[in-house]
N, C-alpha and C positions, 0 to 999 in steps of 0.2 A: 591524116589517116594513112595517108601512104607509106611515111614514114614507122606509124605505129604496127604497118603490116609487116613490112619489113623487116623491120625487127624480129615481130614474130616471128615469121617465115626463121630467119636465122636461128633464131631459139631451137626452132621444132628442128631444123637439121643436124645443131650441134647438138640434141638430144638424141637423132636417131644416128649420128655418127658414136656416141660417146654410149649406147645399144649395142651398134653394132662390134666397139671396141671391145665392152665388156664381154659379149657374148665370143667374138673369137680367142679371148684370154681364158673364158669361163671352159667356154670344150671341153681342150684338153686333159683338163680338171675331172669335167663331169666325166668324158671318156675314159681316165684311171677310174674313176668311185665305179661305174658300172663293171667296168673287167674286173676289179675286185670282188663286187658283189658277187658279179657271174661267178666268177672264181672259186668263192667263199660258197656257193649253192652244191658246188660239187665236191661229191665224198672224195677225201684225203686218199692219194695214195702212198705208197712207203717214200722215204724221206734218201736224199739220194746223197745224203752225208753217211760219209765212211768210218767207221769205228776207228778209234784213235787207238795207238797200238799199246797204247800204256795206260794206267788214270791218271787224271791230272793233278791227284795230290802232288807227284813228282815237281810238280812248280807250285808247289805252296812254301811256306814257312816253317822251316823246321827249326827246333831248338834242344840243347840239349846243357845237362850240367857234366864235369870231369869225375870221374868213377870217386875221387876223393872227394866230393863233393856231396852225389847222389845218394836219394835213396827214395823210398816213396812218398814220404812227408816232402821232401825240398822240390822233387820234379812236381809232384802237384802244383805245388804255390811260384814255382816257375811259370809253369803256363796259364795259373792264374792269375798270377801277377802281369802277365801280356797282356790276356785277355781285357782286364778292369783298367788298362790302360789303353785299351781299345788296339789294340799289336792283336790280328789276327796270327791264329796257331796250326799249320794242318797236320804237323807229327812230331812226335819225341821222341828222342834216341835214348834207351837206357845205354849206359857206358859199361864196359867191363866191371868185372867184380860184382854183379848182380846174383853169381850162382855158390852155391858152396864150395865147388869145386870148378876151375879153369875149366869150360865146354862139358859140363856134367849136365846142363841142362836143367837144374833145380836150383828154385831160389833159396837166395838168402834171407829166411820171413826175418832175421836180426833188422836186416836192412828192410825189408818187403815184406810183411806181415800177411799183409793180402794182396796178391798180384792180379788177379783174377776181377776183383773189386778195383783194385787201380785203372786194369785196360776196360773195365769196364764205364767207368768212369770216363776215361780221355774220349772213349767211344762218342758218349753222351754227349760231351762238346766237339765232336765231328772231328776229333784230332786223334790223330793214328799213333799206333806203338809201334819200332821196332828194338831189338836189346842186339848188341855186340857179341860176335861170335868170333873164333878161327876155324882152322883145321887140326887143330895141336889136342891132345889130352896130357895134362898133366900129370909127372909120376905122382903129384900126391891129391890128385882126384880121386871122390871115390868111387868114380868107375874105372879107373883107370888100369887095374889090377883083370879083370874080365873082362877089358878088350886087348890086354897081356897074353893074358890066358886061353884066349881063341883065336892068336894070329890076327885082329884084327889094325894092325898100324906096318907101316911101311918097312921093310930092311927089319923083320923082329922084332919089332920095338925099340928099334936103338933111338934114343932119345939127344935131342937137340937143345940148346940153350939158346933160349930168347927172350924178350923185355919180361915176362910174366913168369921164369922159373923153366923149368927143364920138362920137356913133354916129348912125347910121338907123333907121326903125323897118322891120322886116318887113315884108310888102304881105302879107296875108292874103286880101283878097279874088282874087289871084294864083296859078292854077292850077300852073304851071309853080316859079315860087318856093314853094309849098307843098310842092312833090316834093323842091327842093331843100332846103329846113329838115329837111323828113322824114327825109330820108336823112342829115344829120349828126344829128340826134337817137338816129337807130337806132345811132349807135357806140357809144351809152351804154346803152340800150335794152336790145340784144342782150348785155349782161353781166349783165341782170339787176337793172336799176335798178327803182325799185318806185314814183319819181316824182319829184314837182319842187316845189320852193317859190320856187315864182313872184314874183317880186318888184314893187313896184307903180310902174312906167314908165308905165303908160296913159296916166296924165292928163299926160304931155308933151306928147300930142298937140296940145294944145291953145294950145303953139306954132308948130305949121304952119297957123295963123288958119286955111287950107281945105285942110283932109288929104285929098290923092286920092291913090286906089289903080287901080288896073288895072280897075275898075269904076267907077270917078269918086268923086264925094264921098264921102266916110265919115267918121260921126260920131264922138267921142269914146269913146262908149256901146257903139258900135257895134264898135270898133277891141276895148276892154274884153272883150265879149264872146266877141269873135274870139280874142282872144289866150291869155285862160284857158280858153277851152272850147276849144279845138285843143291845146295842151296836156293837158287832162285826156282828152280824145275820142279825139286820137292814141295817148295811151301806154293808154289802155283794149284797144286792138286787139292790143298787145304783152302788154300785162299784166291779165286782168279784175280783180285785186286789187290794183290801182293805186290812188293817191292826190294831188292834189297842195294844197299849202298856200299860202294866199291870201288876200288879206284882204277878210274882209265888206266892217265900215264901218272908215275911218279918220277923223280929226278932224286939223284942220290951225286952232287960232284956236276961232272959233263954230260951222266948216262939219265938218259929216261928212258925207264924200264917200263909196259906194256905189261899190267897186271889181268886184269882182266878179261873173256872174254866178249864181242863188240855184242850181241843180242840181248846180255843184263842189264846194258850200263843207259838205265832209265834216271838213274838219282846218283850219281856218283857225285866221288870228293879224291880232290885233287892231293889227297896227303896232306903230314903234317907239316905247317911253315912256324918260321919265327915271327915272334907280335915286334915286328918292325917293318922301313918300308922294301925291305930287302928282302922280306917273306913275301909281302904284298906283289914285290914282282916278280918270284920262284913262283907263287900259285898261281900269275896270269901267265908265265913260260909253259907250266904244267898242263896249263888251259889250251894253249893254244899247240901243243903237241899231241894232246887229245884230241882234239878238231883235225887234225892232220893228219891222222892215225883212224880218223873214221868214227870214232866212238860218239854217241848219241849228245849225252844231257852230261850236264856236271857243274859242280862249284866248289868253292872251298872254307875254312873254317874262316867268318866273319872275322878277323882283328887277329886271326893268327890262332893255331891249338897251343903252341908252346908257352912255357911261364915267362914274362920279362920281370924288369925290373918295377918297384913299387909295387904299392898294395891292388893298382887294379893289374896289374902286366901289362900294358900295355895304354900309349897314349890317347888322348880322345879323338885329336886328327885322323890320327892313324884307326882308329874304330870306325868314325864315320864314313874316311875312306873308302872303306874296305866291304862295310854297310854298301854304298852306293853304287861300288862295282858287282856286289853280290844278286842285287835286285835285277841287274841287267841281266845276269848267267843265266843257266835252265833252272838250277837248284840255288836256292838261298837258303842257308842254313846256317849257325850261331852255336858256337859252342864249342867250348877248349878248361884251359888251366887257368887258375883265376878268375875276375871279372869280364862278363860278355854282356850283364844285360845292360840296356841301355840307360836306363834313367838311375845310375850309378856315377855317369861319368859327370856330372856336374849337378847344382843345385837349380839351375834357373828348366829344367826340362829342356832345353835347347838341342842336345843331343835325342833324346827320346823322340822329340816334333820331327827333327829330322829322319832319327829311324826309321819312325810309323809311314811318314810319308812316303821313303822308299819303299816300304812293303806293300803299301798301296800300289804304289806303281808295278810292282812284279804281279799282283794279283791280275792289274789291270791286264797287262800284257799276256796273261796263263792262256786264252787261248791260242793267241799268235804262237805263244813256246809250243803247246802241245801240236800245233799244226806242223809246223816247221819240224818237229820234232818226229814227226810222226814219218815224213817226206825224208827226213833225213835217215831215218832205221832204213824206212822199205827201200829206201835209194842204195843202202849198201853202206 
């Protein structure tokens, strides 16, 4: 019997020891659920997270086809060809050649029947428009003749030869020509465009040896300025969740030249590289000269903008590559000369699994970019 007490006795202690274990584990438990409850009992006050200084589509996925390529039929079935392969989309770049005329501002319904219906469409799928711009009007635009005709381009009108034909540049410091750009900007504007990928004309300037405007001399720098910040400024008034793409630094040789300036550069692209791995290491030089030069967010054309050799231009190595440094940037974007989509580059989908998965991974990380991103503008 004594033995049998004993026992119990023991029983009952390791029960009240292994009580009281539970209960000092249990607490601090119970004690989070009630401060929560308490918590959760009291009205919310405002949220003490800071507005991010951009949207975050700027680290989505962008895609695009080459102006030889484009039109509304193919950019459609681009990004829905993404889409049904599960490749999220967050915007498209229409390429050059979209308008009748070089910076006329009206489409080509040849190419574009309905544009309006298009962005209305990408809308629907949460994927943004923007269409390729400069600052040039071409002589055989046709507006190009009545911004002739009212002083509105730089140095007279005296026209420049570059990749697209012979044009003028805009007169920005020109109150009156500012209304008129305004106003063929807003035909595109008002359907809902979401921005522009500015193309890099600036430094033409610097063959009218003394560029005067409507205010006299202006600089190179100064023209640079003018021209993407009146672009990102204007469509901000139309759009606050506007963007447009531009480039930091580019590299021409030795020189990286500093196109931009630093308050746009939410989406930029580092220029155009060759689809080899010797482009591959010009747009991480380009990249990291833009970081060092202060400029926000940026990436560059997945697998290269230029044509190589063979029917897709460039290797599949060299795509994936270039794929999986892109996901890391601020901006991943896809699209040049030739073949960029992914499940192209071989039969087994190997490349595409791979693609997708980076893209995943960049979504992943979109808030970390936007934070960082955000720290890094207001920082200077």
């Amino acid at each position: 019997r004594e033995r049998e007490k004993s026992a119990s006795e023991r029983k009952l202690v390791g029960a009240q020891e292994g009580s009281t274990m539970l209960c000092s584990r249990a607490f601090p438990l119970l004690l989070l659920l009630a401060c929560v409850l308490c918590a959760a009992s009291r009205p919310l006050g405002p949220s003490t997270l800071s507005k991010a200084a951009y949207p975050d589509w700027a680290h989505q996925h962008w895609v695009w086809l080459a102006s030889s390529q484009a039109n509304q039929t193919s950019e459609t079935q681009l990004v829905q060809d993404y889409l049904d392969r599960d490749v999220p989309v967050g915007a498209v770049n229409v390429d050059s050649e979209w308008t009748t005329g070089i910076n006329n501002f009206v489409w080509d319904t040849a190419k574009y029947p309905n544009a309006s219906g298009m962005i209305e469409h990408f809308h629907s799928l949460n994927v943004r428009v923007i269409c390729w711009v400069t600052s040039m009007v071409d002589t055989d635009s046709p507006n190009y003749q009545e911004g002739l005709d009212n002083n509105y381009y730089l140095n007279d009108g005296r026209t420049i030869k570059w990749w697209h034909g012979h044009g003028s540049f805009i007169d920005y410091t020109n109150p009156k020509a500012m209304d008129w750009w305004h106003g063929q900007m807003d035909n595109v504007l008002d359907m809902g465009l979401d921005g522009w990928k500015c193309d890099g004309t600036d430094p033409y300037v610097f063959e009218l040896i003394d560029p005067q405007g409507y205010g006299g001399h202006i600089s190179e720098r100064q023209y640079a300025d003018d021209y993407y910040g009146d672009f990102f400024n204007y469509t901000r008034t139309k759009n606050p969740d506007s963007l447009i793409m531009s480039r930091p630094v580019d590299s021409y040789g030795p020189v990286y030249w500093s196109f931009s300036p630093k308050y746009v550069m939410f989406s930029g692209w580092v220029g155009d590289q060759d689809p080899d791995f010797h482009g591959l290491r010009r747009a991480l030089k380009n990249m990291f000269h833009s970081a060092w030069r202060n400029y926000t967010n940026f990436g560059s054309d997945i697998g290269g903008y230029r044509t190589g050799d063979g029917a897709l231009g460039r290797s599949k190595e060299l795509f994936i590559r270039w794929a999986q440094m892109g996901a890391l940037v601020p901006l991943m974007e896809n699209g040049g000369n030739k073949e960029h989509r992914p499940w192209m580059f071989d039969n087994n989908n190997q490349t595409l699994d791979i693609y997708r998965s980076f893209v995943y991974l960049h979504y992943e990380i979109n808030p970390y970019l936007l934070t960082v991103g955000t720290e890094a503008f207001e920082a200077g």
